[in-house]
PLY file of the C-alpha trace (Angstrom):
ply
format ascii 1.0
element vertex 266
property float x
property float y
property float z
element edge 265
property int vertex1
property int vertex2
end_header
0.00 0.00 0.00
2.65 2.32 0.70
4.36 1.94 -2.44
1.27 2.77 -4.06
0.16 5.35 -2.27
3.87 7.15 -2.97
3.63 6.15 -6.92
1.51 9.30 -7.87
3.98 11.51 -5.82
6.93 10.22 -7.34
5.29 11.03 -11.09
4.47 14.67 -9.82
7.50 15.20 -8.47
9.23 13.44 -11.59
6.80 15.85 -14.10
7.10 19.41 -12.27
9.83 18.66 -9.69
9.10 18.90 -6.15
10.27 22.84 -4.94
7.22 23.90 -8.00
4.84 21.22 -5.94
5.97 22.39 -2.42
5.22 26.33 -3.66
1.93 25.30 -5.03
0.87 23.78 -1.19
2.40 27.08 0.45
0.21 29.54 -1.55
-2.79 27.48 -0.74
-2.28 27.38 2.83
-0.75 30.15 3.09
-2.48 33.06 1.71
-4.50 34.68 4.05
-1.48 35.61 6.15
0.58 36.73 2.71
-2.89 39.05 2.45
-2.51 40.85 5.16
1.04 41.11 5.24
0.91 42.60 2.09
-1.74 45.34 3.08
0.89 46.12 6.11
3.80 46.39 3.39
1.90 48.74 1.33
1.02 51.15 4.77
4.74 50.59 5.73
6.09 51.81 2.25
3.69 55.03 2.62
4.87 56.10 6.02
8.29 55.72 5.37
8.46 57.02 2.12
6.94 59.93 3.46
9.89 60.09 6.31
12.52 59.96 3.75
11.00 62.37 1.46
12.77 62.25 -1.87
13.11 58.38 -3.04
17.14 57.57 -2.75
18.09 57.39 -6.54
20.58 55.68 -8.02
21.86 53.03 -11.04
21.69 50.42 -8.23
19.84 50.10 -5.66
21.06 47.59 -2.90
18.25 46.36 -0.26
19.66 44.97 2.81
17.25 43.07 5.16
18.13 42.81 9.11
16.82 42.03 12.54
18.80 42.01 15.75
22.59 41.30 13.80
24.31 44.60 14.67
27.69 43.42 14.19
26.78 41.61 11.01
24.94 44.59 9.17
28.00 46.73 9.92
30.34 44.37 8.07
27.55 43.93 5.63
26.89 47.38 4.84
30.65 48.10 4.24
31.06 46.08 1.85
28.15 47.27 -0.35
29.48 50.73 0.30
33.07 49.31 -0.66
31.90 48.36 -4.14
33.78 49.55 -6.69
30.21 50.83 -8.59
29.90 54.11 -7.10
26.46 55.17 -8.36
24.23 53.20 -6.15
22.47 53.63 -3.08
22.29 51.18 0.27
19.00 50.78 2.19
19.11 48.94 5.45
15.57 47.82 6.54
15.34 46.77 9.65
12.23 44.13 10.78
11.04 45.94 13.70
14.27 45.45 16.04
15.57 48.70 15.79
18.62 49.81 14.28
22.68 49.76 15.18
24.39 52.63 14.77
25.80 52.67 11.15
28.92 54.51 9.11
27.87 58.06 7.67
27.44 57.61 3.90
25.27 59.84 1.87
24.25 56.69 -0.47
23.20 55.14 3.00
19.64 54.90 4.24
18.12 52.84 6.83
14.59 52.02 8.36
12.38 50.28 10.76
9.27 48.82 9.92
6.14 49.54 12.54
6.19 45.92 14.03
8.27 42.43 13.30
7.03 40.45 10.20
9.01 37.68 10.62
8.89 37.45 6.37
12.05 38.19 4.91
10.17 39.12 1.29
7.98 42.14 2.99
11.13 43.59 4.43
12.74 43.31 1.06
9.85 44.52 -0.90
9.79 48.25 1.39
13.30 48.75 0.38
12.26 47.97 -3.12
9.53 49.69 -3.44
11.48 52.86 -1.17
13.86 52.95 -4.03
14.31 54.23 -7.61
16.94 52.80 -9.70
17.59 50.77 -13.18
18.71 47.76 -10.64
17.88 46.01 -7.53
20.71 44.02 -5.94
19.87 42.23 -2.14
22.52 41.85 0.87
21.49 39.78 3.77
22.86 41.22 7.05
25.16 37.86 7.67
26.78 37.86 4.38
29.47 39.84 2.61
30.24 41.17 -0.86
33.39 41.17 -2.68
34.25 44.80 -4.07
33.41 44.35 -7.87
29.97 42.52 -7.42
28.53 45.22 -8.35
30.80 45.88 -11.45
31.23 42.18 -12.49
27.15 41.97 -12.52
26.37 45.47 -14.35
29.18 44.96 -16.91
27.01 42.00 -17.80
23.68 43.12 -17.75
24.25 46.27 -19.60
26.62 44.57 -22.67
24.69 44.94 -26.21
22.22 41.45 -26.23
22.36 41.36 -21.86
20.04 39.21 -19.80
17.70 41.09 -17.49
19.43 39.29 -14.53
22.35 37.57 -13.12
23.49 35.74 -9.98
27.10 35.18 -9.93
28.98 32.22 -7.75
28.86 31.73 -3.74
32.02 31.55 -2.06
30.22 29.22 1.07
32.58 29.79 4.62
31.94 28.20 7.93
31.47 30.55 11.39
35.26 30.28 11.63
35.95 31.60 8.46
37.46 28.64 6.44
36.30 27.79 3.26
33.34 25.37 2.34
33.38 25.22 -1.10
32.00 27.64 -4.24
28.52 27.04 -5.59
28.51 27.92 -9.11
24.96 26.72 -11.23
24.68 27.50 -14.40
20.90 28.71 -14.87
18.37 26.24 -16.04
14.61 26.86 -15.25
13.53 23.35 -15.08
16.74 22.12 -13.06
15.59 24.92 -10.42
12.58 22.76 -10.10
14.42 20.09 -8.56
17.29 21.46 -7.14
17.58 24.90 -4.31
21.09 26.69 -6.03
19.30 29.99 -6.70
20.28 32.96 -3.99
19.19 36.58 -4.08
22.52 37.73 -2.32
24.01 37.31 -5.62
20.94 38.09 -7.93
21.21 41.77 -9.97
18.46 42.54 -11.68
16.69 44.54 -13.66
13.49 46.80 -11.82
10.49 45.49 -13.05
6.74 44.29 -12.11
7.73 41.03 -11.32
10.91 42.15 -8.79
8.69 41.16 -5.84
9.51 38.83 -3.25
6.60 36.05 -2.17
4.60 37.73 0.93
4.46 34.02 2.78
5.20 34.09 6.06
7.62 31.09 5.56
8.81 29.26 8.80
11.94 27.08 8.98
9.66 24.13 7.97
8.25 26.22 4.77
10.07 24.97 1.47
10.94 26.72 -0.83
12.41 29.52 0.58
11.72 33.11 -1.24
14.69 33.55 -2.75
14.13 30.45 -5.09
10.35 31.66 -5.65
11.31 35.35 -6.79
14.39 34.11 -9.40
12.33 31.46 -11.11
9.20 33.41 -11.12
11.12 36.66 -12.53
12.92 34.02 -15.48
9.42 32.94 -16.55
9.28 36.98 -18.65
12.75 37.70 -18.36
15.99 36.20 -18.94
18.42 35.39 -16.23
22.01 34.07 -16.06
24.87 32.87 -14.07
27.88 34.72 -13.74
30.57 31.89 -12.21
32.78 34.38 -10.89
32.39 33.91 -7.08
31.73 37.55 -5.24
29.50 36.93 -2.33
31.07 35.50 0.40
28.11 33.66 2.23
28.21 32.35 5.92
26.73 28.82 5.98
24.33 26.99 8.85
26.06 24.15 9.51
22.53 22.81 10.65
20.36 24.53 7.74
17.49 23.39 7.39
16.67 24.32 3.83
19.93 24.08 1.64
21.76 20.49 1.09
26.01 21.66 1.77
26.80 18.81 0.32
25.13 19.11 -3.11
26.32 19.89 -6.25
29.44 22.80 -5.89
31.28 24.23 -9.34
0 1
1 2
2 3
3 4
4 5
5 6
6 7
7 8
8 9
9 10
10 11
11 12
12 13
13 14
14 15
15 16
16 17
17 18
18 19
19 20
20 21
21 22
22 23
23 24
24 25
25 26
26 27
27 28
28 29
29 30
30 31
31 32
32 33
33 34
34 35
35 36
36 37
37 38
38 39
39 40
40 41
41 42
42 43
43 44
44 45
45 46
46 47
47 48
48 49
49 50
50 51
51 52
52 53
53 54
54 55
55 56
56 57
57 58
58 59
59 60
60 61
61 62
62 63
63 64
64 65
65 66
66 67
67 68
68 69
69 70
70 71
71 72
72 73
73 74
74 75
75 76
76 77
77 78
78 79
79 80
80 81
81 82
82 83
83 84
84 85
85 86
86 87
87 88
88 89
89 90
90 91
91 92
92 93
93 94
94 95
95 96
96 97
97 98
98 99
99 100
100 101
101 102
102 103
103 104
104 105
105 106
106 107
107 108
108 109
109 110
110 111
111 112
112 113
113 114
114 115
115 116
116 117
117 118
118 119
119 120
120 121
121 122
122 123
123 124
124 125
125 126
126 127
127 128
128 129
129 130
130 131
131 132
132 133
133 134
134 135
135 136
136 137
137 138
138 139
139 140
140 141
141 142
142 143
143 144
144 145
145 146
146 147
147 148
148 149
149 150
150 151
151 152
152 153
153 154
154 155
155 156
156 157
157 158
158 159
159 160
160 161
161 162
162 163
163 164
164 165
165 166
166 167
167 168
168 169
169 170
170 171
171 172
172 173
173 174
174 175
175 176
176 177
177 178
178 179
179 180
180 181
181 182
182 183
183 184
184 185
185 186
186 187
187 188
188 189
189 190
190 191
191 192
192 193
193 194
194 195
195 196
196 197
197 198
198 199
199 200
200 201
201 202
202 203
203 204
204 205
205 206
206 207
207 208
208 209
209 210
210 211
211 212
212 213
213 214
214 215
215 216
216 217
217 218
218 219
219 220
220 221
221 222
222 223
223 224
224 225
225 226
226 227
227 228
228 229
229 230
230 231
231 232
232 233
233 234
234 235
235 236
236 237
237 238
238 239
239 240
240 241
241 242
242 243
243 244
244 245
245 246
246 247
247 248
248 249
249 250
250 251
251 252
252 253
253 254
254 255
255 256
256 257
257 258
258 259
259 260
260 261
261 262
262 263
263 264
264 265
C-alpha cells in the first residue's frame, strides 16, 4: 500500500519537480497571512516614504534586510558601500528590532518597519519599493560582498544582447571563516525545479513588475524559501544568467534546514 500510495507523488514530483509542488501547497495554505502582510507592506512603504521624502536614486539600488545582527549589518553594509560601482544607493531595513548605529554615507539609508514580520520578502519589498533605480541588488545582514559585485554583474547586464538578470557564484565559509566550497549553477529553469542553487545575495536585476519577493510568512519548515520563488518566477518573462565568478562570500548553517552543503558545488 505504501508503495502505491507514494507512486503518484513520485510522477508529480518526476513531471514538475518537487520545490514547483511544495510552492503550489504554500500559496494554498498560506495566503490569508501573505494578504494581510501585504496590506501592512503597502502602509509601511507610505509612512516611510513619506519620512525619507525624496526616493534615494541611483543606477543600483542595494536592499539589505536585518533584525537584531548589529555586528553583522556593519560588516555587511561596508562592503556594499566598498563596491567599486559608485552610483548606487544602500538601504538597510530593519524588521522591527531597531537599528545599530551605522557609518555616515550619503548613499546610505536605513529604516524600521512599525512591528516584526518575521517574512524576509515584505522587508525586502519596502526597500524595493522605497527605491528608484535601473537595478535592484539584495545583501542579507550575515553575508558579505566582494568589491566588484557590483561591477562584475552590471558589466554583464548592460553589454549589447544582456540578460535582465544575473546571480554570480557563492564563495560558502563556515562561522570560523574557512572555506566550504564555491557554488557555481549555471541557470536552467527546469533544473531549479528540482534542485535549491538559486540565492538573491548574488541576484542583480533589472526593476520590473515582477521584482517582488513572495509575501508568505515562511517558517523554517516552509520549502521553498523566497529567494528560489522570486528568481524562477522573474525568469518565466525575463531572462536570467549565471555569472561563475564567485563575489558573495556567504556564511553557511552548519545545521540549515533548507539548503543540502553537500550538493552539487562548481
Amino acid at each position: 500500500m505504501r508503495r502505491i500510495a507514494r507512486a503518484p507523488w513520485e510522477l508529480l514530483k518526476r513531471a514538475f519537480g518537487w520545490l514547483v509542488l511544495f510552492e503550489a501547497r504554500n500559496k494554498l495554505l498560506l495566503l490569508p497571512s501573505a494578504l494581510r502582510l501585504r496590506r501592512f507592506e503597502d502602509a509601511e512603504t507610505i509612512r516611510l516614504a513619506a519620512l525619507l521624502g525624496r526616493p534615494p536614486y541611483a543606477r543600483v539600488a542595494t536592499v539589505i534586510a536585518t533584525h537584531r545582527r548589529p555586528d553583522a549589518l556593519r560588516a555587511a553594509v561596508r562592503s556594499a558601500l566598498a563596491q567599486t560601482v559608485a552610483d548606487q544607493v544602500v538601504i538597510v531595513v530593519d524588521d522591527g528590532a531597531g537599528l545599530p548605529e551605522l557609518p555616515a554615507d550619503p548613499r546610505l539609508f536605513a529604516v524600521s518597519l512599525a512591528r516584526n514580520t518575521a517574512t524576509a520578502g515584505v522587508v525586502r519589498n519596502v526597500g524595493i519599493r522605497l527605491t528608484r533605480s535601473r537595478y535592484v541588488a539584495f545583501l542579507d545582514d550575515d553575508n558579505l560582498w566582494e568589491p566588484d559585485h557590483l561591477e562584475q554583474a552590471l558589466t554583464a547586464l548592460d553589454a549589447a544582447g544582456g540578460p535582465d538578470a544575473v546571480y554570480t557564484a557563492l564563495r560558502r565559509v563556515l562561522p570560523d571563516g574557512t572555506e566550504r566550497d564555491v557554488l557555481s549553477v549555471p541557470f536552467d529553469r527546469r533544473r531549479a525545479a528540482h534542485e535549491a542553487f538559486l540565492d538573491t545575495n548574488a541576484f542583480v536585476a533589472r526593476r520590473s513588475r515582477a521584482l517582488h519577493f513572495s509575501r508568505l510568512r515562511r517558517t523554517p519548515e516552509v520549502l521553498p524559501r523566497e529567494d528560489w520563488e522570486l528568481i524562477r518566477r522573474y525568469a518565466r518573462r525575463h531572462e536570467v544568467r549565471h555569472l561563475p565568478r564567485p563575489t558573495v562570500r556567504y556564511l553557511v548553517n552548519p545545521g540549515s534546514f533548507y539548503t543540502a552543503w553537500d550538493g552539487p558545488a562548481g
